[in-house]
C-alpha positions in Angstrom: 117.1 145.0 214.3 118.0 147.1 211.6 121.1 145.3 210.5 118.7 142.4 210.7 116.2 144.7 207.8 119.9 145.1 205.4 120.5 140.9 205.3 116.9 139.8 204.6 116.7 142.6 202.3 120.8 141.6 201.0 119.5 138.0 200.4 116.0 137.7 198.8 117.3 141.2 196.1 120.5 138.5 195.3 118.8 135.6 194.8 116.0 137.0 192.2 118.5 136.8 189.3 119.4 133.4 189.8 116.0 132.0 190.9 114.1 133.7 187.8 116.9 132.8 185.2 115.5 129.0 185.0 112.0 130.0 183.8 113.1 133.1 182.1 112.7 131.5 178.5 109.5 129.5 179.7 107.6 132.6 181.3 107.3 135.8 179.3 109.2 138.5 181.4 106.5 140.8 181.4 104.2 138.6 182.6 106.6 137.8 185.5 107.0 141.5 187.0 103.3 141.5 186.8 102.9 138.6 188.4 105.5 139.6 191.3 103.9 142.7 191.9 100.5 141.7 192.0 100.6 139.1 194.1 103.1 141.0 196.5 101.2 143.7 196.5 98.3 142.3 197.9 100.6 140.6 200.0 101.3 143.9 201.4 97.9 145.3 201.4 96.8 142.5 203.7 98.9 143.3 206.2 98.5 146.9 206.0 94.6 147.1 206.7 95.8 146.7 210.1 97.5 150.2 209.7 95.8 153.1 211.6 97.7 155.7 208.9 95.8 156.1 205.5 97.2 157.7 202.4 96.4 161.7 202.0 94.0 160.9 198.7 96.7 164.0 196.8 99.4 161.9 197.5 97.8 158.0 196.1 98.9 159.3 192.6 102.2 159.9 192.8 102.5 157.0 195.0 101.1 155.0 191.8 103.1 156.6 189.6 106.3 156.3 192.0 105.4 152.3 192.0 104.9 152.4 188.2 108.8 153.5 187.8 109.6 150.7 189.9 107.5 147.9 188.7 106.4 148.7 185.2 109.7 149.7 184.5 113.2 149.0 186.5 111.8 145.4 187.2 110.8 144.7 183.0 114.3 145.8 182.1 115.4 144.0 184.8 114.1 140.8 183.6 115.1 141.4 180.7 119.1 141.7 181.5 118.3 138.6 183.2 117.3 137.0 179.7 119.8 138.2 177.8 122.6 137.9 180.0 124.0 135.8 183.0 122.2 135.9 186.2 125.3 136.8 188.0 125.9 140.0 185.6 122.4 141.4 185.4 123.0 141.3 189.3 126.7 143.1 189.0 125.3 145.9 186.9 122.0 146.4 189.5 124.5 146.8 192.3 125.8 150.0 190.7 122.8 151.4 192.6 124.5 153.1 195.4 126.2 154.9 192.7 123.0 156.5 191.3 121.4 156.8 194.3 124.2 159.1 195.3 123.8 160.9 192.1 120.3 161.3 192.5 120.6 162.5 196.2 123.0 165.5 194.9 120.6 166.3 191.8 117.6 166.6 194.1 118.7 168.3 196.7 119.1 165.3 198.8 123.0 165.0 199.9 126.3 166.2 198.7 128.8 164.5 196.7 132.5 164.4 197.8 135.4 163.8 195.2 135.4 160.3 196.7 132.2 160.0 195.3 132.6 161.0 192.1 135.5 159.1 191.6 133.5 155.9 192.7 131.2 157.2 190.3 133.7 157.3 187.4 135.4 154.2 188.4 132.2 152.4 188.2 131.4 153.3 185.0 134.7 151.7 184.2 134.1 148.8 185.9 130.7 148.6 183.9 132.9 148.8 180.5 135.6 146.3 181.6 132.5 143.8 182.8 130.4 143.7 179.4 133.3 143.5 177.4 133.9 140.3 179.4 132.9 138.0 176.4 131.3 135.3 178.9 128.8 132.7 176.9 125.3 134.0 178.0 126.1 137.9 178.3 125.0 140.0 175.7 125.1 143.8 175.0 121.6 144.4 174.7 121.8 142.3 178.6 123.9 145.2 179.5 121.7 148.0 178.5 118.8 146.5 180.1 121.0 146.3 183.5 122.2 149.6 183.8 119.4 150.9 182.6 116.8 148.7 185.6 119.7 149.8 188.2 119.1 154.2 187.0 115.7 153.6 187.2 115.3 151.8 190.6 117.9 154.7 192.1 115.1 156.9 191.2 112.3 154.8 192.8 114.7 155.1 196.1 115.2 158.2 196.8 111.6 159.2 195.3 109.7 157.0 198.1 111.7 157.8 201.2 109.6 160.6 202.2 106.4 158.8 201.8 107.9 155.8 203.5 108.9 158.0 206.3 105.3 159.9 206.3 103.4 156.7 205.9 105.5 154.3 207.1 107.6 151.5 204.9 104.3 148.9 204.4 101.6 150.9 203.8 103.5 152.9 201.6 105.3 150.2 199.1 102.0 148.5 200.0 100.0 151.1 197.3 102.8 151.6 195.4 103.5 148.1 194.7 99.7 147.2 194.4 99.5 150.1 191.8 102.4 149.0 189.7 100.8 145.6 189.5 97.1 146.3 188.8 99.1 149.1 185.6 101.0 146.3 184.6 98.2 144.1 184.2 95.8 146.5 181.9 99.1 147.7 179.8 99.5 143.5 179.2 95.2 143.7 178.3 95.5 146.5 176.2 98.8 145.1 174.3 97.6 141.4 174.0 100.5 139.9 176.3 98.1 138.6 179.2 98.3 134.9 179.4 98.6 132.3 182.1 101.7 130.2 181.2 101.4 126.6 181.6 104.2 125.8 185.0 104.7 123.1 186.9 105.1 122.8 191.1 108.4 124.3 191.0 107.9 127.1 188.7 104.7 128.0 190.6 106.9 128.4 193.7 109.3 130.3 192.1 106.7 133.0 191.2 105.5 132.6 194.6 109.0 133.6 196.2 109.4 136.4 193.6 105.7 137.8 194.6 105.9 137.3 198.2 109.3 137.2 199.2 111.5 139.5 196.8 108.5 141.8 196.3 106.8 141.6 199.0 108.9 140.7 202.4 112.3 142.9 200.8 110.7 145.9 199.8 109.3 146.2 203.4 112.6 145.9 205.5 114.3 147.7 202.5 112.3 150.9 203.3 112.6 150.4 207.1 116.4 150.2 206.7 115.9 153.6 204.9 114.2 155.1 207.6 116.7 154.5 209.8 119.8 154.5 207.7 118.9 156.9 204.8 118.9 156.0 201.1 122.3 156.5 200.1 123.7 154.3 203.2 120.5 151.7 203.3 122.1 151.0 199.1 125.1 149.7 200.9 123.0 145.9 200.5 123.6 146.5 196.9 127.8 146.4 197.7 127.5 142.9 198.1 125.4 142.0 195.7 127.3 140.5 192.5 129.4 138.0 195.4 126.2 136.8 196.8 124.5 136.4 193.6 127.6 134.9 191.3 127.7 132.2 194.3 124.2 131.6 194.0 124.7 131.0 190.3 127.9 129.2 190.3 126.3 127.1 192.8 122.6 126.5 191.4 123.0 127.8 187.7 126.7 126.5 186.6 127.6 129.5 185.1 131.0 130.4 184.4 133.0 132.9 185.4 136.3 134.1 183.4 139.3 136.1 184.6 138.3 139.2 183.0 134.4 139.0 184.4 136.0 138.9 188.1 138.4 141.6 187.3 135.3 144.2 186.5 133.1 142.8 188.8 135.7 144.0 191.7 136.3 147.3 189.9 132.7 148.3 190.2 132.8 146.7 194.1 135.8 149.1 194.8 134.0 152.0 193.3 130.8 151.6 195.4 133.0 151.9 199.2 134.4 155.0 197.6 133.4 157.7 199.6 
């Protein structure tokens, strides 16, 4: 059942690239990560009424705050690589995750790296370089920033929630947190003038559906169970496969291309993350 949590989780996390790209010039990106976390956070706080556990009123804060990082943050810039760049490399760059999680795990106290690991870490970062300098039509530097920087901050959100998810349990847990992020989101859109409804047809309503509901809602729940049972740093493992997945999906449904050198860094930074 747990292997069962890493492929749903592996699936809908590859397939938010692609399916967001088509609207991404039609629906502000902003309004999209507070769309997705609103809705799938009361997704999730549906289902978690039925919880006997309640949240320790010291600890609803930083669970707000913890969602805010994730969903204010990591998801806007995530978007945002997905606007400025190719579906299939804003995924690439987001499945250096493992990598930071790793990082993260050693600069918290959480795990220890081995040279392995920091040569992954290294190669990587190479793999990074070799893939943005690709000079694909649709990839931009600014694209590139806005991945890395969305994969760093999600690492982060990882290892930060695993002992709530663990004291709590994975839904009620990325239930708050993801409810949180999306009620923030929506008063920093009020206060800044960004809140409006776009005009979308049938399709484009569903896509926002699957992005609320099924990326942010349905993922983030076996995500964190995986990480109960497999830990943070081996749960990002999902993340290894990522940029295959995803370029298919976007070779397949987008029609974007993919050159010699684009391959070439996407299996560098592949390689780097079974380092050990």
């Amino acid at each position: 059942m747990h292997y069962f949590y890493l492929v749903v989780t592996l699936l809908f996390f590859s397939s938010i690239e692609v399916v967001t790209k088509p609207v991404s010039g039609k629906i502000d990106p902003f309004f999209l990560t507070f769309f997705r976390f609103l809705i799938g956070g009361s997704f999730l706080m549906f289902f978690s009424l039925f919880s006997k556990k309640r949240i320790e009123s010291r600890d609803l804060p930083k669970l707000a705050l913890i969602g805010c990082l994730n969903g204010v943050i990591s998801m806007s810039l995530l978007q945002l690589s997905v606007k400025y760049s190719n579906a299939s490399t804003a995924a690439t760059l987001v499945a250096m995750n493992p990598l930071y999680v790793s990082l993260f795990s050693q600069l918290l106290g959480k795990d220890r790296l081995s040279k392995g690991k920091w040569f992954g870490v290294a190669l990587g970062a190479i793999g990074v370089l070799v893939l943005s300098s690709a000079n694909v039509s649709g990839d931009s530097p600014l694209g590139i920033v806005f991945g890395i920087s969305a994969s760093i901050s999600f690492a982060l959100y990882t290892i930060l929630m695993k002992d709530f998810s663990n004291r709590y349990g994975p839904l009620l847990a990325t239930s708050v947190s993801t409810f949180a992020a999306g009620i923030v989101y929506g008063l920093l859109l009020v206060i800044f003038g960004r809140l409006s409804l776009p005009d979308v047809n049938w399709y484009e309503g569903l896509i926002l559906l699957y992005v609320g509901i099924g990326v942010t809602g349905v993922a983030y729940v076996t995500f964190f169970k995986a990480i109960q049972h497999f830990g943070p740093v081996k749960t990002s493992i999902i993340f290894y496969l990522k940029p295959a997945v995803a370029s298919f999906l976007a070779f397949l449904l987008l029609s974007e291309t993919i050159n010699a050198q684009k391959i070439v860094g996407t299996i560098i930074v592949v390689v780097s993350l079974f380092l050990k």
